[in-house]
C-alpha positions in Angstrom: 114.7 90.4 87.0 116.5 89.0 83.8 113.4 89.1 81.7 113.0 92.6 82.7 117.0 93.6 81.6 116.1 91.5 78.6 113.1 94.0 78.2 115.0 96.8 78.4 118.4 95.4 76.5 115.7 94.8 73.6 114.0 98.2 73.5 117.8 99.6 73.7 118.5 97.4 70.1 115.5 98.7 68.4 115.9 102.0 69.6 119.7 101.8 68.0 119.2 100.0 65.0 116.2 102.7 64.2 118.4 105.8 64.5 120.9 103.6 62.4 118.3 103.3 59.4 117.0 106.7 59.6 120.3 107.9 59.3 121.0 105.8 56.3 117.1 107.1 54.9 118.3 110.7 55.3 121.4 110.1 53.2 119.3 108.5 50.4 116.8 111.4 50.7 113.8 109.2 51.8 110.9 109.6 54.1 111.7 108.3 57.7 109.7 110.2 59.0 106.8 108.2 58.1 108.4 105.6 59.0 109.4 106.2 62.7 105.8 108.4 63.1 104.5 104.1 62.7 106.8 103.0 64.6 105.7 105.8 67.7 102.1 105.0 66.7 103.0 101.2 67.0 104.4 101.3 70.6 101.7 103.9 71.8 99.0 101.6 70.6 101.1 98.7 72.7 101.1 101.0 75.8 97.6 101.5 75.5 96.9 98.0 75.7 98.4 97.9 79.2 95.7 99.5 80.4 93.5 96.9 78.4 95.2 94.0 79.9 94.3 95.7 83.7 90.2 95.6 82.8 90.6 92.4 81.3 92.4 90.2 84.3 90.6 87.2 83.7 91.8 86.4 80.2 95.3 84.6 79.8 97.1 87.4 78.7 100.2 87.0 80.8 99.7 88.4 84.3 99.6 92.1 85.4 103.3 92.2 86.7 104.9 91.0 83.6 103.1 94.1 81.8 104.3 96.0 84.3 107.8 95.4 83.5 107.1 95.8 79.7 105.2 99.3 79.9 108.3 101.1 81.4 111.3 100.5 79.0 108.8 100.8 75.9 107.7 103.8 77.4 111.2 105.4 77.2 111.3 103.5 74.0 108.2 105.4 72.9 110.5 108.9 73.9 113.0 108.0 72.1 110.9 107.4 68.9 109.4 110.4 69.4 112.5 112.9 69.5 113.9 110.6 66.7 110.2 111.4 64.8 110.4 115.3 65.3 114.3 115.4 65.2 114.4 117.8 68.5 112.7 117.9 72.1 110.5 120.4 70.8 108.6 120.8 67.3 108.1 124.0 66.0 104.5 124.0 64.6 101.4 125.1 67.0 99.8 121.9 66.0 103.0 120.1 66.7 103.1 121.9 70.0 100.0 120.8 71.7 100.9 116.9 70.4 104.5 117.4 72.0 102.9 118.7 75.5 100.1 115.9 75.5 103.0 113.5 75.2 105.1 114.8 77.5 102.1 114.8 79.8 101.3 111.7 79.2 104.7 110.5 79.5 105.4 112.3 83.1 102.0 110.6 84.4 102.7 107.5 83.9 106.4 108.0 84.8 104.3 109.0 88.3 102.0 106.3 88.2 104.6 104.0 88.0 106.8 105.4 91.1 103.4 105.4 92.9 102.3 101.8 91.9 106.0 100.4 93.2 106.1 102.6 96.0 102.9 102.9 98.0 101.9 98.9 98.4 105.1 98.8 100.5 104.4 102.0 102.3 100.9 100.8 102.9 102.1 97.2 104.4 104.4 99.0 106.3 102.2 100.8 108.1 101.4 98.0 110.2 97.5 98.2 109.6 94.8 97.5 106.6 92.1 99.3 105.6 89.3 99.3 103.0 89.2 102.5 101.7 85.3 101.9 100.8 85.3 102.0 104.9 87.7 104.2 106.2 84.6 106.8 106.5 83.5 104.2 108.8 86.6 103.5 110.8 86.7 107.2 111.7 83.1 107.6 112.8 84.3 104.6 115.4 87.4 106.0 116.4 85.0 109.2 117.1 82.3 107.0 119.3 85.2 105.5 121.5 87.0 108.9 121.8 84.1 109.9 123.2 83.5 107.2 125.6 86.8 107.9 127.2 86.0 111.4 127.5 82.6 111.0 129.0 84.1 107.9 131.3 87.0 110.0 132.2 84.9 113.1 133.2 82.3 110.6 135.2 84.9 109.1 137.3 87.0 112.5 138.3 84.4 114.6 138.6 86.6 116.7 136.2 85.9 118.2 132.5 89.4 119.5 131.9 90.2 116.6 129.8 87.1 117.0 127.8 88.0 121.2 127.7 90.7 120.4 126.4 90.3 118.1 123.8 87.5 120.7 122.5 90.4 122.7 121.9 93.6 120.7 120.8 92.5 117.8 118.7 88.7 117.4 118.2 89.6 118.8 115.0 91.9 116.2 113.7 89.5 113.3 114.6 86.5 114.9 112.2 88.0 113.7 109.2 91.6 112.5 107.1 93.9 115.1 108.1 97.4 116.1 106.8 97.1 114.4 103.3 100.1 116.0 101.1 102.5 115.0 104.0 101.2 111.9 104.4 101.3 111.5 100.7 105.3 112.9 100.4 106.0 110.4 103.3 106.2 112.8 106.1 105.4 113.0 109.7 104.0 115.9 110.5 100.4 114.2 111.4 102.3 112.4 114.4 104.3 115.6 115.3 101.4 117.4 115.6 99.3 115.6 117.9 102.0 114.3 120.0 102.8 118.5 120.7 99.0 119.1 121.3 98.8 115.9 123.7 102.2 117.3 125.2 100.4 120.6 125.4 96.9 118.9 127.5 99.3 117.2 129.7 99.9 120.2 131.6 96.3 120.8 132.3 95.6 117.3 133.7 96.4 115.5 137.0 97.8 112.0 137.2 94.3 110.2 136.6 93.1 112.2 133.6 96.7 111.7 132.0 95.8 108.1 131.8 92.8 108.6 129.8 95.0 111.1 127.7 97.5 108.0 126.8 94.4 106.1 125.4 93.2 108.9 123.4 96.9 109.4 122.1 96.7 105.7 121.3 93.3 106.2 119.2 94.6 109.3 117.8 97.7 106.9 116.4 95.2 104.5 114.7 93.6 107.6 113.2 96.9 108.8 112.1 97.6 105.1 110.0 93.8 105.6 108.6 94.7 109.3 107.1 98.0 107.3 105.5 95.7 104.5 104.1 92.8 107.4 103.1 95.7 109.5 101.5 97.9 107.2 99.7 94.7 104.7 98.4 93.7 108.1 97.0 96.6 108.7 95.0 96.3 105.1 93.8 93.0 104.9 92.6 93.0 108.5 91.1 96.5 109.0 89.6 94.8 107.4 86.4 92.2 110.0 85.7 94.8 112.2 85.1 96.7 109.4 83.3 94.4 107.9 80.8 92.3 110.5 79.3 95.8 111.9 78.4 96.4 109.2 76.7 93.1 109.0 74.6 93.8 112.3 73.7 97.2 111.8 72.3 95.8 108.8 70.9 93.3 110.1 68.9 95.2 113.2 67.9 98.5 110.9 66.8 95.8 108.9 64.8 94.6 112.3 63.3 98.5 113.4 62.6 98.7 110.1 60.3 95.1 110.7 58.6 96.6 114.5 57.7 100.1 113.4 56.7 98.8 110.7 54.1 95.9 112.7 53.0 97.8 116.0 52.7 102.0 115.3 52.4 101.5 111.8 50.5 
């Protein structure tokens, strides 16, 4: 925790001293421009080498949570560079345009990535099971076998299909494959709503017996409901960085062709 308000108490300095000099530059009709355009190509290059850092985990390069607490406050460092660069939120030139939206883009994605990285790991210990996502395929194919068990028991020992009838038409569906994914992702419930109000619904259908192989179905259909949580939110975190990253090459590579321009053509 202190190293982190030291982090940010340090990008807060450099940030103020910065807008302190360019505002001396600008009185003595110099170029700070260029100078604040290295300092924003600086700390994106630093950024980029989070991501660096993540592939290279085995080299002693300080460990993945103390980059972690680095990336954010130069981040908003890296904003307010970049307003103090352009000298407004946003640049009039079409050229300057597209590089303000790919940073801004960039910027919002890893704003996200962050929230999702501190957030979900929590959500996902919370809910009270774990689950390979390399296997959750797997998990519901076996969820499947042993709801069909206690159908097929069930039906067997009553000499009634009702349960199986209705099953057919209230929640095979949901046990085919991850259900509900943008609720699960926001944090909602409607997953459990919806299959306790379609097991509510079979209830009235059944006698006393079948009801009891209802409950065990309910109580697969609740391990089915923590895999689509697992499915949905290991999703977002494995795939929140392909939207991420090649953002960031992108600005990247166009920032380094902004410098190229500026020397070749301004200087």
């Amino acid at each position: 925790m202190a190293k982190t308000l030291i982090i940010w108490i340090s990008s807060f300095l450099v940030m103020i001293s910065l807008m302190q000099w360019t505002s001396q530059a600008e009185l003595k009709l110099g170029f700070p421009s260029i100078v604040t355009g290295w300092f924003l190509f600086s700390v994106l290059v630093g950024l980029a080498l989070f991501n660096i850092r993540k592939k290279l985990s085995l080299l002693p390069l300080a460990n993945s949570s103390t980059w972690l607490n680095i990336h954010l406050p130069v981040g908003f460092l890296a904003v307010g560079i970049f307003w103090l660069h352009t000298g407004s939120y946003w640049p009039l030139g079409v050229y300057e345009k597209f590089l303000a939206a790919l940073f801004y883009m960039t910027v919002l994605t890893g704003i996200l990535g962050m929230v999702i990285q501190s957030s979900f790991p929590r959500r996902l210990t919370q809910s009270g099971n774990e689950y390979v996502f390399e296997r959750i395929p797997m998990e519901i194919v076996e969820i499947q076998k042993k709801t069909k068990e206690i159908l097929l028991t069930c039906t067997r020992e009553t000499r009634r299909d009702t349960l199986a009838t209705q099953f057919l038409e209230h929640l095979d569906w949901y046990f085919h494959r991850p259900r509900f994914f943008l609720n699960h992702v926001l944090g909602g419930q409607k997953g459990e709503d919806w299959v306790r109000q379609q097991c509510s619904n079979m209830e009235l259908a059944l006698n006393p017996q079948e009801r009891s192989y209802l409950q065990k179905i309910f109580a697969l259909a609740n391990t089915k409901r923590s895999i689509d949580i697992h499915f949905a939110l290991q999703t977002v975190l494995k795939s929140w960085v392909l939207f991420h990253l090649p953002l960031a090459v992108a600005l990247m590579t166009l920032a380094l062709w902004h410098l190229l321009v500026v020397y070749v053509y301004f200087l």
